[in-house]
C-alpha positions in Angstrom: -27.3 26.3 7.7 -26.8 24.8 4.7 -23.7 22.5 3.8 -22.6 22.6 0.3 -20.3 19.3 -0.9 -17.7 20.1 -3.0 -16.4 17.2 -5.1 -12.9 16.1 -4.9 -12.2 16.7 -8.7 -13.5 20.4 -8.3 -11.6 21.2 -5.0 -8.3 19.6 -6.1 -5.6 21.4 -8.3 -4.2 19.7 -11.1 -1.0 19.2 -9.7 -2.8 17.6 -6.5 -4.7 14.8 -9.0 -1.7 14.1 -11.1 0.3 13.2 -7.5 -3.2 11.2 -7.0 -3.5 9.6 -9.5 0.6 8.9 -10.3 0.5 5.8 -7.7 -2.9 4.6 -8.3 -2.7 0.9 -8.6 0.7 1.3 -9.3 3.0 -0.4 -9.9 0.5 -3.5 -11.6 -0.8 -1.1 -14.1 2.6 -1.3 -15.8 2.5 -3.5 -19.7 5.0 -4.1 -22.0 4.2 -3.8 -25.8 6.2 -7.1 -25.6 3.9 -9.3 -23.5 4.8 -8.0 -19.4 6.8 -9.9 -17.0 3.6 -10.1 -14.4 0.0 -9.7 -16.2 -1.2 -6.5 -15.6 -4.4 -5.7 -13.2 -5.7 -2.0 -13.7 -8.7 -3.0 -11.8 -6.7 -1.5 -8.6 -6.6 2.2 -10.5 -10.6 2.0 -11.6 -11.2 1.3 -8.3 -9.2 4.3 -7.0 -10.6 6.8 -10.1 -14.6 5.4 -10.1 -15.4 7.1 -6.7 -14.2 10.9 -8.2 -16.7 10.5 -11.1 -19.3 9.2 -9.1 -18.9 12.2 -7.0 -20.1 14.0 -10.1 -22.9 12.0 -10.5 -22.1 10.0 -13.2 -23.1 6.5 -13.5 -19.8 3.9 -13.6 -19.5 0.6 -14.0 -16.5 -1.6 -14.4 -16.3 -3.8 -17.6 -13.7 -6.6 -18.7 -13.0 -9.5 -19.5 -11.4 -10.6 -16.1 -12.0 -9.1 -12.9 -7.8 -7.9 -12.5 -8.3 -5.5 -15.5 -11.2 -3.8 -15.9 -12.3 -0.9 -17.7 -14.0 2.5 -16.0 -17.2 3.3 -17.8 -18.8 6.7 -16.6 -21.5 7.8 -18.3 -23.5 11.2 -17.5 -26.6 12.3 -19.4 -27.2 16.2 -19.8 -30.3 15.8 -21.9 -31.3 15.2 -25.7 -28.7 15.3 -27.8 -25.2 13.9 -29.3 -23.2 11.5 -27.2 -19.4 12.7 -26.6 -16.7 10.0 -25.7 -13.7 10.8 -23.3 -11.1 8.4 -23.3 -7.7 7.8 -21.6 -6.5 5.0 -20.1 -5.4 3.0 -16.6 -1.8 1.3 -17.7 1.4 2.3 -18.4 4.2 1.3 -19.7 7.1 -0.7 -17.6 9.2 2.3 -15.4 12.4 0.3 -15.4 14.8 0.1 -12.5 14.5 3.3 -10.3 17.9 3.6 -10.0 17.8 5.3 -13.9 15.7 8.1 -12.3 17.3 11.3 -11.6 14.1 13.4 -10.5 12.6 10.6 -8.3 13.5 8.4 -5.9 10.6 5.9 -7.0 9.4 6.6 -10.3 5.1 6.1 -8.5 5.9 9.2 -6.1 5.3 12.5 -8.2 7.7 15.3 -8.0 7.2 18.8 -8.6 10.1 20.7 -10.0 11.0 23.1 -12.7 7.2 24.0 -13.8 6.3 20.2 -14.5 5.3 17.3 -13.0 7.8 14.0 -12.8 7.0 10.5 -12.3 6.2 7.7 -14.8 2.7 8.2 -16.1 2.9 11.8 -15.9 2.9 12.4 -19.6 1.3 9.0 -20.7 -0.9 9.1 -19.2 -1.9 9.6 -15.7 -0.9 13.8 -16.2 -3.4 13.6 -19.1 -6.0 11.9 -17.2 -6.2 14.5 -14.3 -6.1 17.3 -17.4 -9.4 14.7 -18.4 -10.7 14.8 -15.1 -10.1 18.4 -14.3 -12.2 19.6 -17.3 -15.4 17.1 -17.0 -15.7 18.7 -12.9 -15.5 22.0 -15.1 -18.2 21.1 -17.5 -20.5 19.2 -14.7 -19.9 23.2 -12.5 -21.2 24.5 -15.6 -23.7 21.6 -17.4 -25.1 21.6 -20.3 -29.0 21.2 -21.0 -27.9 18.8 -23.5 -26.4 15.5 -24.9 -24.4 12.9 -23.1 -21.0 12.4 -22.2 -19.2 9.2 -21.2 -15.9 8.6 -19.6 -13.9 5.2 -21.2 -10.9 4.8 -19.1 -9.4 1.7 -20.5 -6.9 -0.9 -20.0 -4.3 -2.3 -22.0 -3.2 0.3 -24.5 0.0 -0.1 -24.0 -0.4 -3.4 -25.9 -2.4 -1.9 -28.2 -6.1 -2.4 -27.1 -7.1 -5.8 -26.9 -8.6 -6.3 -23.6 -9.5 -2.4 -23.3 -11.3 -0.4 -26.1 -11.7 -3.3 -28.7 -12.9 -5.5 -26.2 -15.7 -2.0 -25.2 -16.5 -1.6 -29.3 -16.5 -5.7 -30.2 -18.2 -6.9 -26.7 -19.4 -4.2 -25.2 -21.2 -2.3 -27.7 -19.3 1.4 -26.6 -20.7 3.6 -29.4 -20.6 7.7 -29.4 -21.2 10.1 -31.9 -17.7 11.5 -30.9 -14.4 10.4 -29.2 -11.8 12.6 -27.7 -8.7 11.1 -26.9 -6.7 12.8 -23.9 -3.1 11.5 -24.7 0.2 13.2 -25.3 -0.1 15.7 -28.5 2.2 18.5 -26.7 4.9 19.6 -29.0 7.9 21.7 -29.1 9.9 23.4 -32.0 11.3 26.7 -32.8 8.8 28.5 -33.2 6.9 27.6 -30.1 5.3 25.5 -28.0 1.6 23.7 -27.7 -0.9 21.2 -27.6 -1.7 19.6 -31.2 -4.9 18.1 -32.0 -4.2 14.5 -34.0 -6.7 14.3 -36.6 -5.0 11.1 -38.2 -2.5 8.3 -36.6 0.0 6.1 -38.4 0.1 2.6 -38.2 2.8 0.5 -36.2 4.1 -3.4 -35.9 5.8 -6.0 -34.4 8.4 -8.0 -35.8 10.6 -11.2 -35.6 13.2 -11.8 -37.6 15.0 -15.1 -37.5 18.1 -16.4 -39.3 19.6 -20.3 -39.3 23.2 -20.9 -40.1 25.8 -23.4 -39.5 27.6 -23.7 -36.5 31.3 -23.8 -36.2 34.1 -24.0 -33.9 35.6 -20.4 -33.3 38.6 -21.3 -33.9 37.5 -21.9 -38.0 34.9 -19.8 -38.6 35.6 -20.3 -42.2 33.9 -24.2 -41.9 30.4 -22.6 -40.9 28.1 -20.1 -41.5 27.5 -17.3 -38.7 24.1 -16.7 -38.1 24.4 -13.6 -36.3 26.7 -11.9 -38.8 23.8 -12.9 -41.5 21.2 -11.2 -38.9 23.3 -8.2 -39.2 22.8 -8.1 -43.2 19.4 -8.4 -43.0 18.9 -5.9 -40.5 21.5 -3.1 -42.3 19.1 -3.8 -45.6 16.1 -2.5 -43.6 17.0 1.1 -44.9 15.5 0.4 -48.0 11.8 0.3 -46.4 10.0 3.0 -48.0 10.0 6.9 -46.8 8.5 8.1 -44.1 8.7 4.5 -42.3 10.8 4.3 -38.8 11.9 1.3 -37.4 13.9 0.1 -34.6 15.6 -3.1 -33.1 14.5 -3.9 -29.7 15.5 -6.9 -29.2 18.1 -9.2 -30.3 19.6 -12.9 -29.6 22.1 -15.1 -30.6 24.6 -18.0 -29.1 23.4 -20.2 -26.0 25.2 -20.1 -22.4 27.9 -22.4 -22.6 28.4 -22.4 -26.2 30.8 -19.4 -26.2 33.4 -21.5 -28.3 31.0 -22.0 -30.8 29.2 -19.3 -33.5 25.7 -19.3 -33.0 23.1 -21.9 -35.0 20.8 -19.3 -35.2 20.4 -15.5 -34.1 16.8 -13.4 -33.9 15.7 -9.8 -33.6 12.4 -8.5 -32.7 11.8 -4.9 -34.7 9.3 -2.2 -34.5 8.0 -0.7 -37.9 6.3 2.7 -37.0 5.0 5.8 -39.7 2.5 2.9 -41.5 0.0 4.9 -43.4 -3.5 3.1 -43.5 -2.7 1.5 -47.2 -0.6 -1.0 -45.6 -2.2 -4.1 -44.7 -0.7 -7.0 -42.2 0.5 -9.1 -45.2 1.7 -6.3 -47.2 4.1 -5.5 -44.5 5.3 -8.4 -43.8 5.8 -9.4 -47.2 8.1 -6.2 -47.3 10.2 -7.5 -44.5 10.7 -10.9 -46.2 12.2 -9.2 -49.6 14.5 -7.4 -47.5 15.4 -10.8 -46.5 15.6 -12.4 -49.6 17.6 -9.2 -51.4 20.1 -9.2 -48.6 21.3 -12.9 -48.5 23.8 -15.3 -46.8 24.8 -18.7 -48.7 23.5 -21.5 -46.9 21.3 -19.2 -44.3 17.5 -19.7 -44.1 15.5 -16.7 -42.4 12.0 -16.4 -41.5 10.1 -13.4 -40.8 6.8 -13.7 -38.8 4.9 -11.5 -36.3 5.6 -11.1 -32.9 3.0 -13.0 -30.7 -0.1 -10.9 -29.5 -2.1 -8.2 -31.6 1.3 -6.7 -32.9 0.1 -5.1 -36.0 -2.2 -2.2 -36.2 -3.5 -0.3 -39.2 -3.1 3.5 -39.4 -6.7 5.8 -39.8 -7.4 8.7 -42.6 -7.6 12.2 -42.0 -10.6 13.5 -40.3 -11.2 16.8 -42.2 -11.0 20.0 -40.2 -14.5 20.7 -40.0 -15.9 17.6 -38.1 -18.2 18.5 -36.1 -15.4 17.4 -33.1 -12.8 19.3 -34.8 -14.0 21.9 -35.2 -15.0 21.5 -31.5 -11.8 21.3 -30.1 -10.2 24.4 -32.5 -13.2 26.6 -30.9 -11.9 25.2 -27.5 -8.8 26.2 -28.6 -9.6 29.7 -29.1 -11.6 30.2 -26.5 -8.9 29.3 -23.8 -6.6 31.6 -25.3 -4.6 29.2 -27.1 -5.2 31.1 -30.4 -5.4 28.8 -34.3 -5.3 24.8 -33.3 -2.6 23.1 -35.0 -3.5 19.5 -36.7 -1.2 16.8 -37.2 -0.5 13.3 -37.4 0.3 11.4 -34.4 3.0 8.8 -34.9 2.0 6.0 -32.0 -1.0 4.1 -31.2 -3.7 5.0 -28.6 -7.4 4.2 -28.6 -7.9 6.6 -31.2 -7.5 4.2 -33.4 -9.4 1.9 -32.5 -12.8 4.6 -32.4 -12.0 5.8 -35.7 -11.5 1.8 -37.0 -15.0 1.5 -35.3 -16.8 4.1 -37.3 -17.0 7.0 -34.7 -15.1 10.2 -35.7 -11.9 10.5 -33.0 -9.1 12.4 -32.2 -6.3 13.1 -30.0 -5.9 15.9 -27.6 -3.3 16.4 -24.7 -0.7 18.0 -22.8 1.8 15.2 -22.5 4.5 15.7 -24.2 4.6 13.5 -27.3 8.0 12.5 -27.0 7.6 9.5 -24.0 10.6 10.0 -22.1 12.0 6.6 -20.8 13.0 8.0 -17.4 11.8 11.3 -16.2 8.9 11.2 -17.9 7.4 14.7 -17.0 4.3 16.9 -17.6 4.2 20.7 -18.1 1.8 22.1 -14.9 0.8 25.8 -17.5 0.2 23.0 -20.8 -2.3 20.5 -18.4 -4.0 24.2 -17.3 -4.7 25.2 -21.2 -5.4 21.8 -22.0 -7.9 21.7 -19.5 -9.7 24.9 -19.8 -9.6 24.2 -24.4 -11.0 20.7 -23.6 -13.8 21.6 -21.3 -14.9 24.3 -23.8 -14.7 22.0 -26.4 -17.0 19.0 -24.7 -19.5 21.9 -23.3 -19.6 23.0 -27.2 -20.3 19.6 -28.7 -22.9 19.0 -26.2 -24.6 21.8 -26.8 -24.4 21.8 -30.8 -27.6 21.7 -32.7 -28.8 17.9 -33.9 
């Protein structure tokens, strides 16, 4: 009698390796854009994810820099033929006190409710990575006679890269003739719902603003000058940034403890700029942020404008052009999982992508979270990941097989 092994990623559901993966390594996979309050080690989720791949007989290694956070590399040769990139990656971002969760009681135990998968991670990125998961078992059921295909699970996105896929392009050498990214592109308007494929991403930054005034005793505020109130200024003259650019405050400070009779001496806030098209350049930007400065002044204030510590800028990408070869992959995909004509679109928020496409190898975006990135209840549609699935594994089995 013969005993045939069925790997875990081929025997599990979708829903059953999301609620897998959810808690893997959690809860030190969590980093802040913002620098996070313990370092991250997403060596504890490789760890947990490498044996699934293995199972599929794929070579993996781990990578980094340090041993806490290293990156999953898979790799899985068919035959002669292009190399294909998978990528998603092993943090998160912070999940905040539980209490703010409705749908769980802790934010690392998945819950199925309502058609849709809750939990933090479940839409970036741990519901994507089972999607990613899901359809290489369906391509090694059914493998091509050609190319190559490797898995790049990386840390450190959430911080934009660093110590995850431009430390595997700079250090490593990670090269591929192709990258598919498997993070949120889901999207919902009136006239439907589906999964996007991101052809081009906008750039995004980090910024401090600080502002020095003169101190006074509250009870004249008319003998100094208030630093915060000149914050305020600068900040409401931030509407003027050009069309198309968002940006947010996300953190602000002012006054000392024990000083409340006092007005503050000085008063910061941190900002995001978001929607940067891949014209602007780090000192363009910030050169922006200091006219707004300078147009919107205070007598007797002086403000500085600087980046926030850490890799806290990072350009945007051009267009890939519909009929790239990986494209044009991924629309067939598409099709042939029922999903009809792809949509293309710009995605407005970093992932590796980026960092492929800044590298030279022609990348996209494809997934079913939902590109939204709900702060609590962060969900994942269980019918989007099945599509997803089934469009990416046709795509990867057609880029493998394409003639050189």
């Amino acid at each position: 009698m013969t005993i045939v092994h069925t790997p875990r990623l081929a025997a599990l559901s979708l829903t059953e390796l999301v609620e897998l993966l959810v808690p893997a390594g959690q809860p030190w996979c969590e980093n802040s854009l913002d620098g996070p309050a313990r370092p991250p080690e997403e060596t504890r989720a490789a760890q947990e994810i490498a044996p699934l791949l293995t199972e599929l007989g794929f070579e993996t290694r781990l990578v980094g820099r340090t041993p806490t956070r290293a990156n999953l590399l898979a790799t899985k040769a068919f035959g002669p033929g292009p190399t294909l990139l998978l990528n998603d990656h092993l943090d998160t971002y912070p999940s905040g006190p539980p209490s703010r969760w409705t749908k769980c009681d802790n934010p690392f135990r998945a819950v199925v409710a309502d058609g849709r998968v809750y939990a933090r991670g479940t839409s970036d990125t741990r519901g994507n990575l089972a999607t990613l998961l899901s359809a290489v078992a369906r391509v090694c059921a059914e493998p091509p006679e050609t190319g190559t295909l490797v898995v790049a699970l990386t840390v450190d996105e959430e911080r934009n890269g660093v110590e995850g896929a431009l430390y595997l392009l700079e250090q490593h050498g990670l090269r591929a003739d192709a990258s598919i990214t498997v993070e949120p592109t889901a999207w919902t308007d009136e006239s439907g719902t589906g999964v996007a494929i991101a052809t081009q991403h906008t750039g995004h930054a980090l910024i401090d603003i600080e502002v020095r005034g003169r101190s006074s005793h509250i009870w004249r505020p008319d003998t100094g000058i208030n630093a915060a109130h000149a914050l305020l200024t600068v900040l409401g003259g931030l509407s003027a940034l050009p069309e198309g650019w968002g940006h947010s405050v996300v953190g602000l400070d002012a006054g000392e403890a024990g000083m409340a009779q006092f007005t503050p001496l000085t008063a910061s806030a941190r900002i995001a700029v978001v929607g940067l098209g891949p014209e602007v350049n780090r000192a363009e930007l910030l050169q922006r942020i200091a006219d707004i400065a300078r147009d919107h002044p205070t007598a007797g204030t002086d403000v500085h404008v600087t980046y926030a510590p850490g890799p806290t800028f990072v350009p945007g990408t051009e267009p890939l052009d519909v009929d790239e070869p990986i494209v044009a992959a991924l629309r067939a995909g598409y099709h042939d999982a029922g999903g009809g004509p792809a949509r293309t679109y710009t995605k407005p928020a970093y992932c590796d992508t980026i960092r492929f496409r800044h590298a030279g190898i022609p990348a996209v975006t494809f997934g079913p979270g939902d590109d939204g990135w709900a702060v609590y209840d962060e969900s994942i549609g269980i019918t989007t990941m099945e599509f997803a699935a089934e469009a990416l594994a046709a795509a990867v089995g057609r880029y493998l097989r394409r003639p050189g």
